[in-house]
N, C-alpha and C positions, 0 to 999 in steps of 0.2 A: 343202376336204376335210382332216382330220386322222385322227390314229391315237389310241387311246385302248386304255392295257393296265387290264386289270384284275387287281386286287391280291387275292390269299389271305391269309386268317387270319396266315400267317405273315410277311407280306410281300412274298412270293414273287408271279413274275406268271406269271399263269393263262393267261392268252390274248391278243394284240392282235389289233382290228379297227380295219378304215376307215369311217369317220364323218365326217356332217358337223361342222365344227366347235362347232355346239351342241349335239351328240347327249351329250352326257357324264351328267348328267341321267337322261335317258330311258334310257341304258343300264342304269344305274343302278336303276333303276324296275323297266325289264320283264326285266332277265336277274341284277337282285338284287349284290350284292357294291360293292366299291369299285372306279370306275374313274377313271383318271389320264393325262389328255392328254399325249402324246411326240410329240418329232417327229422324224420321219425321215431331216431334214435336218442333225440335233444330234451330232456325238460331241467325246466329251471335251472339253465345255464351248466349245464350237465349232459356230454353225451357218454351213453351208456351202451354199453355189448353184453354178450351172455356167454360168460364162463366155461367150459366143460361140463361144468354139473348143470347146466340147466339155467342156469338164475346172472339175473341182470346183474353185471355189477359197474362200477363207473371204467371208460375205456382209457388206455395204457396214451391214448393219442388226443386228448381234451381239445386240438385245433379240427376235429369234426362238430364240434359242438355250433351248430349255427341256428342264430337267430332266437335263442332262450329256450324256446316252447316250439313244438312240433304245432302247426297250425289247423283249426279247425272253422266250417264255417261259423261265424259269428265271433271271430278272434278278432282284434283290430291288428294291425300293424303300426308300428309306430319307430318311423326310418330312421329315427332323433336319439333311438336309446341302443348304447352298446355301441360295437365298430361297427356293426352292418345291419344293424334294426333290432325290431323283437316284435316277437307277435305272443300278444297277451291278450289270453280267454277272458269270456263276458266276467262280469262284475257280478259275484254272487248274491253279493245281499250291500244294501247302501253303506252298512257301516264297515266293512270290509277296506282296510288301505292293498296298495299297490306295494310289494317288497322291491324294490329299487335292484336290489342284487338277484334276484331271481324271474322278477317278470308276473308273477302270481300272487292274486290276491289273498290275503290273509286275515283273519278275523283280530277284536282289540281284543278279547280275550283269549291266551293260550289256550288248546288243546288239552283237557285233564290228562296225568298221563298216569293215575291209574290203570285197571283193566279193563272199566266198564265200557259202553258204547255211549254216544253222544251226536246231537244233533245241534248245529245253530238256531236259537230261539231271536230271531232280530228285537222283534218288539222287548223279553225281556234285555238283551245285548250280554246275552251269555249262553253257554252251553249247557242243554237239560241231559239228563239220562233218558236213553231209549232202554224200555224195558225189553229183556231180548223174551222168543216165543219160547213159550214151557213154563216160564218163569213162574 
């Protein structure tokens, strides 16, 4: 079983469904447009499985990893990046760049890597503390 988004005029994706892995094709056929296999198991250039115990960890087979990012609608597609495209989520906030090696936007300032919690402040262009509830 695989997933397959399908691409708009602009790039933009329209929809994902679950497919057999050869349905790409026939998608294509009976519901018209361009569709482009993702997989599920892919982010930021990274496919990942889940261990024994439960928990994700990067897979032993890295040539499953397709297309960056598992796609969702409102992802663009962009067939120009990597050997077989990438599909890269909306653009969180303006000042956010694009990681080149991953597909994912990322802020100009690091992540505090304290303990606290954190939110992007755009207008300041840094990261504030969320006060957590109890506090």
């Amino acid at each position: 079983m695989g997933h397959f988004a399908q691409i708009g005029e602009t790039g933009s994706v329209a929809q994902v469904v679950a497919a057999n892995d050869d349905m790409g094709d026939w998608l294509a056929e009976t519901l018209g447009g361009v569709w482009v296999q993702t997989s599920y198991n892919t982010r930021a250039g990274v496919h990942y499985t889940t261990n024994d115990d439960g928990i994700r960890v990067p897979s032993d087979d890295q040539s499953k990893a397709l297309r960056f990012n598992y796609a969702g609608i409102g992802f663009t597609f962009d067939p120009d990046k990597g050997t077989d495209g990438a599909f890269i989520p909306p653009k969180p906030f303006e000042s956010w760049v694009l990681d080149e090696d991953t597909c994912l936007w990322v802020a100009p300032v690091p992540y505090p890597t304290d303990e606290g919690s954190y939110s992007w402040d755009e207008d300041a262009g840094d990261w504030v503390a969320v006060e957590e509830p109890g506090a």
